[in-house]
N, C-alpha and C positions, 0 to 999 in steps of 0.2 A: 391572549397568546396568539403572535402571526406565525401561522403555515408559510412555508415556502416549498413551491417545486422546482427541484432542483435538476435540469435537466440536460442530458446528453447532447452533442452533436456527432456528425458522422465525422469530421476530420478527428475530433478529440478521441472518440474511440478507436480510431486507426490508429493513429499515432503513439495510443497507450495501449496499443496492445504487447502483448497478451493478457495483460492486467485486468484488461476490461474485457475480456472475451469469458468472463465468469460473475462481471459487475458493473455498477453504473461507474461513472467516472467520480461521480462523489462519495463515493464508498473505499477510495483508495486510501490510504495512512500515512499522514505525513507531517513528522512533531509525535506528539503524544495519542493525538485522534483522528481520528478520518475526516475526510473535509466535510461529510455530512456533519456531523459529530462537534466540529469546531463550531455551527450556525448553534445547534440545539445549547450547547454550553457555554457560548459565548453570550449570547440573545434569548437564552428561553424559547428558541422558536422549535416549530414541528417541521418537519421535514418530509416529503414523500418527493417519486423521483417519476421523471418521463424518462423510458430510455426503450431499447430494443424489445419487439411483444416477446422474445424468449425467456428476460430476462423480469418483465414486467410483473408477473405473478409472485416474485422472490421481492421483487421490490416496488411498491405499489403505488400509486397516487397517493395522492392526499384523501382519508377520509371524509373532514371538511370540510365544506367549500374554501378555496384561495384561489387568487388572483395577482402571486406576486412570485416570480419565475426568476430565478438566477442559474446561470451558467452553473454548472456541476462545476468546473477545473478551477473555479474561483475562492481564493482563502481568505475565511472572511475576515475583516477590520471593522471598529468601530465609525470612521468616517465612510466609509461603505455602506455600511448600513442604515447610517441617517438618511444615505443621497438613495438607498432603495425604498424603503419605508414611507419617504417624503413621495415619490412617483403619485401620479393620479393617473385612472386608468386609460387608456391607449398609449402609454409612457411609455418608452424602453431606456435603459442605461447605458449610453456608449461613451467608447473611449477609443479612438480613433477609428479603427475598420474593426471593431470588437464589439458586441453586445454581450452586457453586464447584467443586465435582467430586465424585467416588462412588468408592468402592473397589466391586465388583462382581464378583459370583460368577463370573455369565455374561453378560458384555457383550453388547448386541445388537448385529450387523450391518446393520442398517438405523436410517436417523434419525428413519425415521415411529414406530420402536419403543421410540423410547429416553425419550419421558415419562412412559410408561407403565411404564419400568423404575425410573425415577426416582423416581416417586411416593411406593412406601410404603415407600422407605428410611429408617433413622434416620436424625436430623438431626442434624448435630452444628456448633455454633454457631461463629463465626469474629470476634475480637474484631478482629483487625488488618488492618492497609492492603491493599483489594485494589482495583485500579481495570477496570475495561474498556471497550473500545472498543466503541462501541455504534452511531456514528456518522459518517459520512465527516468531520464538522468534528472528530473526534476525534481524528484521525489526525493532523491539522496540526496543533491545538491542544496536545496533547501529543509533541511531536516534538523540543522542543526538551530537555525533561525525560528523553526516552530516548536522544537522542544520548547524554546525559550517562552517564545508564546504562550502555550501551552500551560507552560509552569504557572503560569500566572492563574491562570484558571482551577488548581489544584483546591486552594480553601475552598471554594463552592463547593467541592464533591465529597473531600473525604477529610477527614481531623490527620493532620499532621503526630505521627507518635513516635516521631525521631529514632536513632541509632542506640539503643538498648544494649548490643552490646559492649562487654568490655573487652574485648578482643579484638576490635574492630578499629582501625585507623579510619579518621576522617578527617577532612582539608575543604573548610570555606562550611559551616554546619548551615548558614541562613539559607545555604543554595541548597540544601537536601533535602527531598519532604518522601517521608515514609509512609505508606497508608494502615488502616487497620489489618491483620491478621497479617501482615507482612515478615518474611524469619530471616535473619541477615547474621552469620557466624563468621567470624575470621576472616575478616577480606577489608580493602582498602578501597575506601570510597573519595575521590578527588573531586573535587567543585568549583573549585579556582578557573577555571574555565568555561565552567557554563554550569547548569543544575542536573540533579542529579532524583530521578524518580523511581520509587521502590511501589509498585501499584499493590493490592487488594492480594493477600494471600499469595502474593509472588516471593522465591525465597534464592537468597545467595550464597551459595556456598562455599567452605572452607578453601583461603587461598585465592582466591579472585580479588583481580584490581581491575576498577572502572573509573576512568576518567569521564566528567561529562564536557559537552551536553548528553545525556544521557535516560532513558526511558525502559524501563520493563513493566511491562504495563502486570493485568491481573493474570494470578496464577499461574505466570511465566517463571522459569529457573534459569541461573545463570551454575553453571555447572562448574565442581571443584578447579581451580588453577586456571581459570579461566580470565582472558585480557580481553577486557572491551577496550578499546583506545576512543570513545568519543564520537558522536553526530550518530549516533543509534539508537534503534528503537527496535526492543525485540517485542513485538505484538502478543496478547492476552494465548496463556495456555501453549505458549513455545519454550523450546528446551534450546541453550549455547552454548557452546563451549569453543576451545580455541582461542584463535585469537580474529576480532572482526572490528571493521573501522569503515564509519562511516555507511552505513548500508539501514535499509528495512526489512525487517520482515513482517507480513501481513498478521499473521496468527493463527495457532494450532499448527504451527509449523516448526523443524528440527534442524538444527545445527550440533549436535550435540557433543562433538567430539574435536580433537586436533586438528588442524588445518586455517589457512587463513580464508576470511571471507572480507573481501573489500568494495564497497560503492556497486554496494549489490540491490536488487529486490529481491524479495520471495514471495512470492503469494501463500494463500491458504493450504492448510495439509501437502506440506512439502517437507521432505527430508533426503540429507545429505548425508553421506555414509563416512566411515570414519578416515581420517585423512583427505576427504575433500577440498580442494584449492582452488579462488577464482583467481586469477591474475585480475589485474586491474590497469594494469602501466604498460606500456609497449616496451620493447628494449629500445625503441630509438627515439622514444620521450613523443612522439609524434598523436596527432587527435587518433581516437578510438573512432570506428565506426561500428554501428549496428543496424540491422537487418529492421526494416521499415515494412508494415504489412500495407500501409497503403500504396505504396511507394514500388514493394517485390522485388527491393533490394534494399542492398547497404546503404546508411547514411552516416555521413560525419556528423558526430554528435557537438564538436567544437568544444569534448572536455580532454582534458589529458588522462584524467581518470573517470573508468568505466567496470565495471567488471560486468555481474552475472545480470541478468533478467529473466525470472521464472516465472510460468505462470500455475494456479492452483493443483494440487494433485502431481504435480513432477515429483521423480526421486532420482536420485544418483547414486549407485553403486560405491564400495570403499574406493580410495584415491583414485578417484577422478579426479581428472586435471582440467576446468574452463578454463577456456583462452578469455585472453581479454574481447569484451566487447558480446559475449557470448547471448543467445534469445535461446529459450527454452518453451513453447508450448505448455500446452493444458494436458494433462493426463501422460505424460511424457515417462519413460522408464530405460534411464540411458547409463550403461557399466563398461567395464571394458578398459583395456590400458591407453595410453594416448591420451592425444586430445578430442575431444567430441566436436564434429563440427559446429561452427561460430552460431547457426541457428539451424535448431531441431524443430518441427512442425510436432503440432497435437496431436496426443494419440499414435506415438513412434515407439518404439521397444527395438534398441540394439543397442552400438556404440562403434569407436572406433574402429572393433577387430572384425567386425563384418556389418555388413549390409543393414538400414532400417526397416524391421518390417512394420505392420499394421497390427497398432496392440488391439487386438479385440474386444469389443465395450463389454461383450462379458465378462470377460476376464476383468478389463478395467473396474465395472462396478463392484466386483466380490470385493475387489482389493479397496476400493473407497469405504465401502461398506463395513469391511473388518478395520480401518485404521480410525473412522467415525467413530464406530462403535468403539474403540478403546478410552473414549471420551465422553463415554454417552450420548452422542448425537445418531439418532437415525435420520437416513437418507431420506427425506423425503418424497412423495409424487412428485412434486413441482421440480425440486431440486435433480432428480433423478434426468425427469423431461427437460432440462437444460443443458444438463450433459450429455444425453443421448441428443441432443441438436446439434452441440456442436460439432460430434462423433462423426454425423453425415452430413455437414454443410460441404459441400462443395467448393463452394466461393465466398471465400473469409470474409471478402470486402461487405457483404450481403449479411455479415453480422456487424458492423458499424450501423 
């Protein structure tokens, strides 16, 4: 079995933030799995990650020795993998002003070290397809291309137990794969468009239609009357409902009521209160722009559609309105009528109808703490001592 470490740079973590401001860059969801996730299931390989020392205790090196280093933002391919595998050590993998990965002697353990390690490696040049995720619109943009991916990958994991019942409309059944313990009642499954995944004890309930490409991974619910329209993936142990298209959510995270969600992100333990809406589209058709943390402003994303970007632990109050293009912070707790400003920094508690004050980590932790525990996870040391860093960085760039 080859390890790989999978590692951060500082632009890739800027650029994905707030995403990454709780995880390495290969930990993000896009398709059916995280891009760590896609190596390990694609390849049999192992995975450990270089990325920020905050971050590094949550997500660790490699236990045993390796010497073969790929880019975190990179989704793997089989011709990829041949031209990484194939490397001899002092090798790196480039493809134009882009390093692809490095066979390496003595891997560093830190990620302030590793361009420095990089640098005066041989190059060795890369003719074929490699894409990466660079950007939060990336994630939803190509989401619908790695479900596909993805699907492919399903026989490996789990036995196909098909649409059992009889109440249930289905269109295109070869694109469908339902996993063990999976409960699917009354609702119209569409495949003619792309494939369509019912994960591990995930269940569908009465009255929902889902067009794919399409993903609810494990123990995830698609809640009564509920319209997926397609290029979604609602992440392991999240609840939907509504109507949403085109969007991620990370997992352990809530949509669970009326309202539209479009060409959104969510990160982890996030929930949206009932009537929540992102806009996604301008009224004058014109590009969206969003709020860039390396950057400390706006940038034109060059999509036409954009909607929300959240980062772990946010919540939204009932009908809240995001504007298009909207950035939300880590620990975030935003209510109120209106529109909420286009970006809310971490760790904010207000909304439209007054002022943002400073949510207090105390306060913050209780409430992680009680919405973990409804799931049985306790907060860990480590886990705790990441959020309390972010709480008081100062200088965000200084977490890339």
């Amino acid at each position: 079995m080859i390890t790989l470490t999978l590692f951060d740079t500082t632009e890739s973590r800027l650029n994905l933030m707030p995403l990454t401001l709780t995880r390495p860059v290969a930990d993000l969801r896009v398709g059916i799995f995280t891009l760590a996730e896609k190596w390990q299931h694609r390849f049999g390989a192992k995975v450990g990650y270089i990325t920020k020392g905050y971050l590094q205790a949550l997500y660790p090196l490699p236990t045993t020795e390796t010497h073969l280093l790929v880019d975190g933002r990179v989704i793997a391919n089989n011709e990829l993998w041949e031209a990484l595998i194939a490397l001899k050590p002092g090798q790196k993998l480039v493809q134009e002003l882009e390093i692809i990965g490095a066979n390496l002697d003595t891997p560093p353990a830190q990620l302030e070290d590793l361009n420095n390690a990089l640098l005066h490696l041989e190059p060795v040049y890369f003719e074929g397809n490699v894409q990466f995720v660079c950007f939060p619109w990336d994630i939803f943009g190509l989401n619908a291309q790695e479900i596909r991916a993805d699907f492919e990958l399903l026989p490996k994991l789990y036995t196909n137990i098909g649409v059992n019942d009889v109440h249930t409309k289905t269109y295109n059944d070869s694109q469908i794969f339902v996993a063990p313990g999976a409960k699917i009642r009354a609702a119209i499954l569409n495949a003619e468009d792309g494939p369509i995944f019912i994960g591990p004890d995930a269940e569908v309930q009465e009255g929902s239609a889902i067009k794919g490409p399409f993903a609810l991974c494990e123990h995830a619910v698609v809640n009564m009357g509920a319209k997926m329209r397609g290029d979604t993936t609602v992440g392991p142990y999240s609840k939907v409902g509504g109507e949403i298209s085109n969007s991620v959510i990370w997992g352990y995270s809530n949509k669970g009521h009326d309202g539209f969600m479009g060409n959104t992100v969510l990160g982890q333990w996030c929930n949206l209160g009932a009537d929540t809406s992102t806009s996604n589209l301008k009224n004058n058709y014109s590009n969206v722009k969003i709020y860039n943390y390396g950057k400390g402003q706006q940038v034109d994303t060059g999509q036409q559609f954009c909607g929300l970007i959240m980062g772990d632990h946010s919540k939204a109050g009932i009908n809240t309105m995001f504007n298009t293009g909207t950035v939300v912070g880590v620990g975030v707790n935003v209510y109120g009528g209106g529109f909420p400003d286009k970006f809310i920094s971490s760790y904010s508690w207000g909304g439209p109808d007054s002022e943002y004050t400073r949510y207090r980590f105390a306060d913050f932790l209780k409430t992680a703490k009680a919405v973990m525990g409804r799931r049985k996870i306790e907060v860990s040391a480590d886990y705790e001592k990441m959020l309390r860093y972010l709480s008081e960085a100062d200088d965000l760039k200084s977490l890339a």
